[in-house]
ROKE-360963 format. One record per residue (C-alpha): x, y, z. Coordinates in steps of 0.5 Angstrom, whole numbers, plus 500, padded with zeros to 3 digits. Example, Ala and Ser with C-alpha at 12.3 -4.5 7.8 and 13.67 -1.06 7.14 Angstrom:
# ROKE-360963
525491516/527498514/
//
This chain:
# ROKE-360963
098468614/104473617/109469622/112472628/118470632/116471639/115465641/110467648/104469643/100464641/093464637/087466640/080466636/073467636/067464632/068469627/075469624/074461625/080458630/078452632/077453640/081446640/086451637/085456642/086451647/093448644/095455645/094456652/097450654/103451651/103458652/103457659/110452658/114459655/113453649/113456642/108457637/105459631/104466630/098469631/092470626/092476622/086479624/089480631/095484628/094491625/097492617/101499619/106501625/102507626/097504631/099501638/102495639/099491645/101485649/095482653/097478658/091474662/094471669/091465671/093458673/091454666/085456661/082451665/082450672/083444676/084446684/079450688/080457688/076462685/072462680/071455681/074448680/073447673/071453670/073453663/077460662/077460654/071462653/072468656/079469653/076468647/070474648/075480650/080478644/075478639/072485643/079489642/080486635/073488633/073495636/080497635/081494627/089498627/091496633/096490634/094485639/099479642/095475647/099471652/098467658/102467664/102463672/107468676/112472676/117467672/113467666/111474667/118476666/119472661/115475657/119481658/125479656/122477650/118483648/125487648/126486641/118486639/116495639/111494645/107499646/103497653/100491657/093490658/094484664/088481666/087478672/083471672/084468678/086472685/094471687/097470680/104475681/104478674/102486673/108487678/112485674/109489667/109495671/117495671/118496663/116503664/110502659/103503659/099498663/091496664/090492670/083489670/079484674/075479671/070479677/069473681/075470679/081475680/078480685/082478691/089480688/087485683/084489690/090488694/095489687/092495685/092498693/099497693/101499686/097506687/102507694/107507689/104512685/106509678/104514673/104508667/099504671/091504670/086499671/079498670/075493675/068494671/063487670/062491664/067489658/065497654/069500660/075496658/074498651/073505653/081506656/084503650/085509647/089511652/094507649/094511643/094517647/100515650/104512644/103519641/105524647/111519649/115519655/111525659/104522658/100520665/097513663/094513670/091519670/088519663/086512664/082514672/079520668/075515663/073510669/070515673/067519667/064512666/062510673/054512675/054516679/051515687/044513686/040514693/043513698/037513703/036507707/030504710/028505718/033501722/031501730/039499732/040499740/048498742/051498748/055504752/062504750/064502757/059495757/062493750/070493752/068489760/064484755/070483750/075482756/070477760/070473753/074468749/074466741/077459740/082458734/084452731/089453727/093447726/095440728/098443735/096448739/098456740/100460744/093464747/094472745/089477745/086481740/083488741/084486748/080479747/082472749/084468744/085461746/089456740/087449741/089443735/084440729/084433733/080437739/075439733/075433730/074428737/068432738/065432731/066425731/063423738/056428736/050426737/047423731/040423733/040431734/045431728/040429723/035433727/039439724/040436718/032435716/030443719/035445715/033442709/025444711/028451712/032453706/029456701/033451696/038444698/042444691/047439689/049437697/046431700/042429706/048425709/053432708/048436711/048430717/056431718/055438717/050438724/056433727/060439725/056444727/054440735/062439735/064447734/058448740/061443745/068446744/065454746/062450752/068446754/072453754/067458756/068462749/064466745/067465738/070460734/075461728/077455723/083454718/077450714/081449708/087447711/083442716/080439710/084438704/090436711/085431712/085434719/077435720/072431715/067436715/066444713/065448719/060453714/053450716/056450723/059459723/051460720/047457726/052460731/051467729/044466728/044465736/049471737/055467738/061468732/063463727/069466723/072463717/080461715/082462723/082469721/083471728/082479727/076478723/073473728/074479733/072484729/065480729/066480737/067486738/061489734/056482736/057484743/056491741/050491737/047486741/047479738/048482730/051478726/058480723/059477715/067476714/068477706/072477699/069484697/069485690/069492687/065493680/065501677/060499672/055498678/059503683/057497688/063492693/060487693/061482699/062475698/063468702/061461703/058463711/053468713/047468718/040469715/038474722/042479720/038483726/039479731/037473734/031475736/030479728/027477723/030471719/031472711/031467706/037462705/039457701/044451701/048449696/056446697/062450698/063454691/071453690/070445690/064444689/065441695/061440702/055444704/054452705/049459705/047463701/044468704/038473702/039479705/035484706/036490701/035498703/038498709/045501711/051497712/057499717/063495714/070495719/077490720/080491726/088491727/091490733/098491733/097499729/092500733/087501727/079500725/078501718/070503717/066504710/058504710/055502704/048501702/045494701/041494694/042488691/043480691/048477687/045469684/053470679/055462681/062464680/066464687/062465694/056463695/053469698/054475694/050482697/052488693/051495696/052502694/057505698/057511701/063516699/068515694/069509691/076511687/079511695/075505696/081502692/087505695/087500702/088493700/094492701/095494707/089491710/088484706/082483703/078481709/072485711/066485716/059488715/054489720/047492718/046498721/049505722/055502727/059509725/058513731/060507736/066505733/068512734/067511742/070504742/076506739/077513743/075509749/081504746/087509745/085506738/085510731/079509726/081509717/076511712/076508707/071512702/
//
């Protein structure tokens, strides 16, 4: 077996070349403590200096997961290191592959100081989980990087990262975000390509061009009857003033603010928490048995969570009543894990929002609004606060979070089923898949306050994602426009979303311009 000095490499297998997954495992560890190892197995290094050499850097938290955050606690990535490893290898028999491991921008960087004295031809950073900082590091040797997502577990960053290094217009960066692993066989030989042009060849050019030849191309788009009534302009903005969205964000109270002209009213956990525990019991466990006859499936989340999730539930309507508010928007994770509140708010934001009130996740307060303002402008439609997810090799985004209404018309609409299984990046607590209704077109927007901006893309619902990595409710959907510009606003806008069924193109128009505000396309 050849040797190699660099001491960031480390041996990756698969079943056909026989390395031990313990092996593969021993590896990863060390890997991600810059240690050194062995030198990789001859099968992943090409026999000439001809073909490229390229470093694959898999960004992620450690090969197996222990905190809460997408994909999942717990979730074993060897597996899939394995798989892509042995899919370039296989393929690309002349090609040289290094794979890496690497948590942020510390070892990122220095994996760079030591491939300087390796003949590096590019990267291929792969982004398992969301927030790790390291193709921002790569991009800086000036060599060729393909920056791919591993769907439902990196998405997050790969969105907002991938926005903010197209702003910078890097000719040496292409990226692949396809569910398919073929699409990211299909830019690899780009590399070759640009080995052989040197220094003038555009990477992402080629690379975008091979994307798009392997994109589907938009299917039908049209959408099934939708008898939307929305509020005259002048009624929707009287109504967002007259109302208010509660924030709970940390142990003291804020400041009140407004938000696209809404109040919002800041008050502490221990408001919250006082009025969870002091919840009526008898109506709490009322809840609780509807929800287990109502749902479709009850998975993995016991009666007594479901009962402390109606107490939570009763709590967040007791605080709306208490301060004559519309809406409610919780730092649910920090309340949590910060032992501040006992209980997830998700059960409780899904039966809000089936009334035609507002339950928003992460005390995001902009998202929050933005489900107010299109509530009250729709009539009591429901807003879906979301991680969106995008997938070339479907030519979907898909919407994803651990809250959604099943009432998607309204309160008065017809309910769609749901199913209640626990809050998927802990395994923990209880919340909502919901089961859209698909055929129907759907009106996505986020608002911005200070820039005085309401970004809207539409999207064409066709499909319910099972997938149990990440967010329980996951409704794919088609978007109507171009997908590559899908891409390019993440990083200005943060990952967020909010979808609303129904075609709301027209009235956010009237809203904005009766605002003074601007609306963004974003596809």
């Amino acid at each position: 077996m050849r040797r190699n000095n660099n001491p960031l490499e480390f041996p990756v297998g698969c079943p056909v070349h026989r390395i031990s997954r313990r092996r593969f495992l021993t590896g990863c560890v060390a890997c991600a403590g810059a240690a050194g190892l062995t030198g990789a197995p001859k099968w992943l290094r090409a026999t000439g200096g001809k073909s490229p050499k390229i470093r694959i850097i898999y960004a992620l938290h450690g090969p197996k997961q222990k905190v809460p955050d997408w994909p999942n606690v717990g979730f074993d990535f060897v597996p899939v290191m394995e798989r892509t490893n042995a899919a370039l290898a296989n393929r690309f028999k002349d090609h040289t592959f290094l794979p890496v491991m690497a948590t942020g921008e510390e070892q990122a960087k220095k994996i760079l100081e030591a491939d300087a004295a390796e003949d590096i031809d590019g990267y291929i950073v792969c982004q398992m989980n969301c927030w790790n900082r390291v193709v921002q590091t790569m991009v800086t040797s000036d060599k060729p990087v393909l920056y791919a997502d591993f769907k439902y577990a990196g998405s997050g960053g790969f969105l907002v990262y991938t926005a903010g290094l197209l702003r910078e217009d890097r000719s040496n960066l292409g990226f692949v975000a396809s569910s398919r692993i073929e699409d990211l066989l299909a830019a690899v030989p780009c590399f070759e390509e640009a080995k052989a042009a040197g220094a003038s060849f555009d990477f992402a050019a080629a690379t975008a061009r091979t994307r798009a030849d392997r994109t589907p191309p938009p299917g039908d788009l049209s959408c099934r009857p939708d008898k939307l009534t929305v509020l005259p302009v002048e009624e929707t903005i009287r109504r967002m003033k007259a109302t208010k969205i509660i924030a709970v964000r940390g142990p003291k109270a804020d400041p009140e603010t407004t938000m696209m002209g809404i109040p919002v009213v800041f008050i502490p956990f221990s408001e919250l928490n006082d009025a969870w525990a002091a919840a009526d019991k008898d109506e709490a466990r009322a809840i609780a048995d509807r929800w287990i006859k109502t749902a479709s499936r009850v998975i993995d989340v016991s009666r007594d969570e479901l009962v402390n999730s109606a107490a939570m539930y009763l709590a967040e309507k007791k605080i709306l009543q208490k301060h004559d508010a519309m809406g409610i928007t919780i730092n649910c994770l920090g309340g949590f894990y910060g032992d501040h509140i006992h209980a997830y708010p998700c059960l409780g934001f899904f039966e809000l929002n089936n009334q035609g009130l507002v339950g928003g996740c992460e005390c995001d307060v902009r998202s929050a609004a933005t489900m107010t303002a299109g509530t009250i402008m729709t009539g009591g439609r429901p807003g879906y606060i979301s991680d969106p997810v995008i997938d070339t090799a479907k030519r979907q985004i898909i919407y994803a979070h651990c809250v959604a209404s099943n009432r998607v018309f309204g309160p008065k609409g017809e309910a769609n089923p749901f199913e209640i299984l626990t809050h998927s990046e802990d395994r923990q607590g209880a919340s909502v898949r919901s089961i859209f209704p698909l055929g129907y077109l759907t009106t996505t927007i986020e608002i911005s306050d200070p820039q005085k901006e309401i970004i809207l893309h539409q999207a064409k619902a066709v499909a319910n994602d099972p997938d149990d990595r990440a967010c329980r409710t996951k409704l794919a959907a088609e978007p109507v426009g171009d997908i590559e510009k899908l891409f390019t606003m993440w990083d200005k806008w943060g990952w967020h979303r909010v979808t609303f069924y129904g075609d709301l193109k027209k009235p956010v128009y009237e809203l904005a311009e009766a605002l003074g505000w601007k609306v963004i396309e974003e596809a």
